[in-house]
C-alpha positions in Angstrom: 24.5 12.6 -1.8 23.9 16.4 -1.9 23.0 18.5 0.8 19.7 19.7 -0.6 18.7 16.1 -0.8 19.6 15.0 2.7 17.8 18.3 4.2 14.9 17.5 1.5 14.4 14.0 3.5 15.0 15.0 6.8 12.7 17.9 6.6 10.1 15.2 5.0 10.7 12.9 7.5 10.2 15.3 10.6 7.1 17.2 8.9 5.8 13.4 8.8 7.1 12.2 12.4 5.3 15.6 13.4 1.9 15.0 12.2 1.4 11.5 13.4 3.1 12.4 16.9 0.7 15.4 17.2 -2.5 13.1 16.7 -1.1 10.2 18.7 -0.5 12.6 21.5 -3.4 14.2 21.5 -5.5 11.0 21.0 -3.8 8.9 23.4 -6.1 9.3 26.9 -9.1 9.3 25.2 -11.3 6.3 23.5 -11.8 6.5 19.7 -16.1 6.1 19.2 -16.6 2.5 18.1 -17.3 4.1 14.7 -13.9 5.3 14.6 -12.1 2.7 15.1 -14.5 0.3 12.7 -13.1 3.6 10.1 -9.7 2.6 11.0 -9.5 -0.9 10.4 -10.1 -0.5 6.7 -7.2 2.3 5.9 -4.5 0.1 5.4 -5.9 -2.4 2.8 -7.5 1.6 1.5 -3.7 2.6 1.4 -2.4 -0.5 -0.3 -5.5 0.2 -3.0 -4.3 3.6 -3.7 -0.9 3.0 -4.0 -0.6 -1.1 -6.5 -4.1 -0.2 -8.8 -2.2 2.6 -10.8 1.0 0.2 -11.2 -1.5 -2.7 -11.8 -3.6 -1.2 -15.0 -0.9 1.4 -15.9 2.4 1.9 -18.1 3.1 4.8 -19.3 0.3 6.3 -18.0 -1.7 4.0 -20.7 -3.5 0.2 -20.0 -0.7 -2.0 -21.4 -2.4 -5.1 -21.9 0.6 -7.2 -22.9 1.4 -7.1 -19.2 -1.9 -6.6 -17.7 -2.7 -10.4 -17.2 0.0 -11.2 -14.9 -0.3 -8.1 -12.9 -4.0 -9.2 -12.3 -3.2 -12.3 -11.0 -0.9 -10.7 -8.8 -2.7 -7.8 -7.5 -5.9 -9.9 -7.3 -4.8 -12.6 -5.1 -2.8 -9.8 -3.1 -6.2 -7.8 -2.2 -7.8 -10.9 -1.6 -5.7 -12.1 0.7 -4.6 -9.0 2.6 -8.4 -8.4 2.7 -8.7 -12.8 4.7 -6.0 -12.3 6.6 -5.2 -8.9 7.4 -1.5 -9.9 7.3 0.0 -7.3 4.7 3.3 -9.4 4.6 1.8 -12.2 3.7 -0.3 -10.9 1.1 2.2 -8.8 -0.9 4.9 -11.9 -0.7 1.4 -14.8 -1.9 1.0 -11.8 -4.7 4.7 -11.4 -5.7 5.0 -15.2 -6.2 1.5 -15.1 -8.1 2.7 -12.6 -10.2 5.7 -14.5 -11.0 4.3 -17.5 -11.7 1.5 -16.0 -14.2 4.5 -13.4 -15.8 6.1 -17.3 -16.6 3.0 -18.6 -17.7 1.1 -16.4 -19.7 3.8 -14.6 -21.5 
């Protein structure tokens, strides 16, 4: 691996560390308003949105619909279930195995 790289990472990862440790620190003694903390609850399954609907709908940067049927099946049952259960692993592993079992299926 090159230098550049390695610093590129590290510098990420501490510019990263740094942010959440400053909030965390700062936060820590004090209560978060009820409001807050109701916020809060719904930013990872906001996060997990974000980050699988492009790779869901999108090859290419274009709807492939040869493929979009299986993804569906697997992004659907993964929202729905990280959404119940508010168990991320168990979500993305039931949506994996959906998706694998519809890719099998349907194509």
């Amino acid at each position: 691996m090159r230098v550049e790289v390695a610093l590129i990472i590290l510098g990420m990862a501490a510019v990263t560390y740094l942010t959440r440790a400053a909030s965390t620190l700062t936060l820590r003694d004090r209560p978060l308003p009820a409001a807050a903390e109701r916020w809060l609850r719904h930013v990872p399954l906001a996060i997990l949105a974000a980050l699988a609907i492009p790779g869901l709908l999108f090859t290419g940067g274009a709807v492939d619909l040869q493929r979009l049927a299986p993804r569906l099946v697997g992004g659907l049952l993964t929202f729905w279930l990280a959404r119940r259960t508010r168990n991320l692993f168990v979500a993305v592993a039931a949506g994996v195995l959906a998706y694998l079992a519809a890719l099998r299926l349907l194509t």
